[in-house]
C-alpha angles and dihedrals in degrees: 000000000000129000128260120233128202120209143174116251087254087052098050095044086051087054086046102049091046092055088041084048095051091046106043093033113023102040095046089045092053092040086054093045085048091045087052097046090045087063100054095065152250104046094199086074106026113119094188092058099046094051089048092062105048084053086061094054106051085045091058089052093053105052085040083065100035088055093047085056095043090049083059102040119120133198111221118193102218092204089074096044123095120263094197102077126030116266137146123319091016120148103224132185110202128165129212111245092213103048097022084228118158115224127173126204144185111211109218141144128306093254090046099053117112115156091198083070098039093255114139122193107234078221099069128084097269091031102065088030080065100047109109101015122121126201120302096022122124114240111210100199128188112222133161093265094054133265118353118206109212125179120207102231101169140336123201131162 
């Protein structure tokens, strides 16, 4: 059974435009590239071809997986979610007990996550160490380092 995601609609369109993108660009463009190496020759031993293909391959991989994401993507409207406890696509302001530094997160999916612009994957340590907590609670998170402390300071939407 596969995994459902939940995404923004950014987020969606931006899964949707990259698989658009692998399909109506890239495919065309190997099969091209295959096409080109198949007229210069012996195929045994030609080194062209054979990367070509490969490329095809791995191409194909990839837009299999991607479509298997995309199938069980699903687009959350974070207006109707709670803002009580922590849950995808919460904005959440924790700060380490050890350290007493302030951090704030987005929870989002694992293709949308980008910590230069404060977005964790649920699927990440913290992040599924956060899920369920409300505010003032205390997160105990295994990470490879040990135990985190977090402490839950605010969540909006």
């Amino acid at each position: 059974m596969s995994d459902i995601s939940y995404y923004t609609p950014e987020g969606f369109q931006k899964l949707k435009d990259e698989l658009e993108f692998l399909e109506n660009v890239e495919r065309p463009r190997v099969s091209q590239e295959i096409a080109d190496a198949r007229d210069k020759g012996d195929l045994s031993e030609n080194a062209e071809y054979h990367a070509a293909k490969e490329e095809q391959s791995l191409l194909e991989l990839k837009i299999a997986k991607m479509k298997v994401v995309f199938s069980n993507a699903r687009i959350l409207d974070d207006s109707q979610l709670d803002t009580s406890k922590i849950l995808v696509l919460s904005k959440v302001k924790i700060k380490n007990i050890a350290n007493k530094m302030e951090f704030s997160y987005t929870l989002v999916a694992d293709s949308e996550s980008d910590l230069k612009l404060g977005k964790l994957s649920v699927n990440s340590p913290i992040g599924k160490g956060l899920l369920g907590k409300q505010v003032g609670d205390i997160a105990e998170i295994q990470v490879p380092n040990g135990i985190m402390k977090f402490e839950i300071m605010e969540i909006s939407r």
